[in-house]
C-alpha positions in Angstrom: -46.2 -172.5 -145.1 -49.4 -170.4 -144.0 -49.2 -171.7 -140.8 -45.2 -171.1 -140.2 -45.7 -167.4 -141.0 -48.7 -167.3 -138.7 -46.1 -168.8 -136.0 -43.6 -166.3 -136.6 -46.5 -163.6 -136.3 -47.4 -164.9 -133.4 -44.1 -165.2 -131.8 -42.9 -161.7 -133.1 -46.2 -160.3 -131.8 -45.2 -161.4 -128.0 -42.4 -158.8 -128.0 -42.9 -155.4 -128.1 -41.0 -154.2 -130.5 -40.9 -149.7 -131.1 -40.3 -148.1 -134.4 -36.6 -147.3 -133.4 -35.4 -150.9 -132.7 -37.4 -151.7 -136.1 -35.0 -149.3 -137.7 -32.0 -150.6 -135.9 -33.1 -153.9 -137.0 -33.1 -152.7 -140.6 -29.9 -150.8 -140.4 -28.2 -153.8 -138.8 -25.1 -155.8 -140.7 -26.2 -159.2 -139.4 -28.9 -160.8 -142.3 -31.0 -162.3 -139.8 -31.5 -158.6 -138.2 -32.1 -157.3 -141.0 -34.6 -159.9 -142.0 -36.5 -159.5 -138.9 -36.8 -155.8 -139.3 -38.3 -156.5 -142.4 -40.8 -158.3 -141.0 -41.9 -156.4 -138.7 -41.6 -153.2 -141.2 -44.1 -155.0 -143.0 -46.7 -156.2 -140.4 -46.0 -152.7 -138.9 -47.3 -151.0 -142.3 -45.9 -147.7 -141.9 -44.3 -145.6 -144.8 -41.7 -144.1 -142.2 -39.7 -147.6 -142.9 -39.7 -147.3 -146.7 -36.4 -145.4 -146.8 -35.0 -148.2 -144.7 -36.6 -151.1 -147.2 -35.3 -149.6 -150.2 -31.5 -149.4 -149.2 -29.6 -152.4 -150.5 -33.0 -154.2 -152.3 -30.8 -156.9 -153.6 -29.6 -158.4 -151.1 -29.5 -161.8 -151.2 -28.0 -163.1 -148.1 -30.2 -166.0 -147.3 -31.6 -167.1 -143.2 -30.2 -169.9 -141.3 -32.6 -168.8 -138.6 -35.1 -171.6 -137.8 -38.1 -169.0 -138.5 -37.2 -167.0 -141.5 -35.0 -169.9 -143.2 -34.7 -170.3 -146.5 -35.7 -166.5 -147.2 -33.5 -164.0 -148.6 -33.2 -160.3 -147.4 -34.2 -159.4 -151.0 -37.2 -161.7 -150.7 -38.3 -159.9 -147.2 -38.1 -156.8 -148.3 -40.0 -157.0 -151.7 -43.0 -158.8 -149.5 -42.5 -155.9 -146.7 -43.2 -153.5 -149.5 -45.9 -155.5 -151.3 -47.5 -154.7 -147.6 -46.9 -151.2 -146.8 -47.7 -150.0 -150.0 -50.7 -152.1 -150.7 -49.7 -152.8 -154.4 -49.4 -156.3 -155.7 -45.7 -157.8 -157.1 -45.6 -156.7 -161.0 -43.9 -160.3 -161.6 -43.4 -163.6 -159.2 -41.6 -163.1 -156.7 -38.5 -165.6 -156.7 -34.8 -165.4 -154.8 -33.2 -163.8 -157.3 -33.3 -160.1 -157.5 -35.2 -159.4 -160.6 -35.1 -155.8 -161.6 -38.4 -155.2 -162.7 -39.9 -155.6 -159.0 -37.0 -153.3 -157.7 -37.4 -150.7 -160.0 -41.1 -151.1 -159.8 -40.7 -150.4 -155.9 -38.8 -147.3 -156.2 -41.2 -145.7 -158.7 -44.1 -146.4 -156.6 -42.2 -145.6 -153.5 -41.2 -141.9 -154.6 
């Protein structure tokens, strides 16, 4: 698994990808978009995307898309907060949105 995310890095790293098409990304209708925004929210680190991440945080339309499959938006997003924020899940994470991580997120988000 370590080595499929580090492939995705890797591949996601070759494009050069600005802090507006990361928001379009994240603002986009189409899961796998979305997904990829979240991403690269979350390798990206900055707070300016938190906003963004929060919006719809239980979303569970799952990736068909060879390099995020099996991955929910809800999933994505939980993980790209874990990483801009720097603070650990409360719970395990699974692909059901639990409420306890979501709220968890807001409060340390505001």
């Amino acid at each position: 698994m370590k080595f499929l995310f580090s492939f995705v890095l890797l591949l996601l790293s070759c494009n050069n990808y600005d802090d507006n098409k990361i928001i379009e990304l994240l603002q986009s209708s189409q899961k796998e978009d979305v997904i990829k925004g979240t991403f690269l929210a979350g390798e990206n680190g900055d707070k300016k995307f938190i906003p963004y991440l929060l919006d719809n945080m239980n979303d569970v339309r799952t990736s068909t898309n060879l390099y995020f499959k099996g991955y929910n938006v809800y999933q994505q997003k939980m993980i790209a907060l874990r990483k801009i924020l720097k603070v650990p899940l409360p719970v395990d994470l699974t692909s059901d949105p639990d409420s306890v991580i979501i709220n968890f997120y807001i409060k340390k988000a505001n």
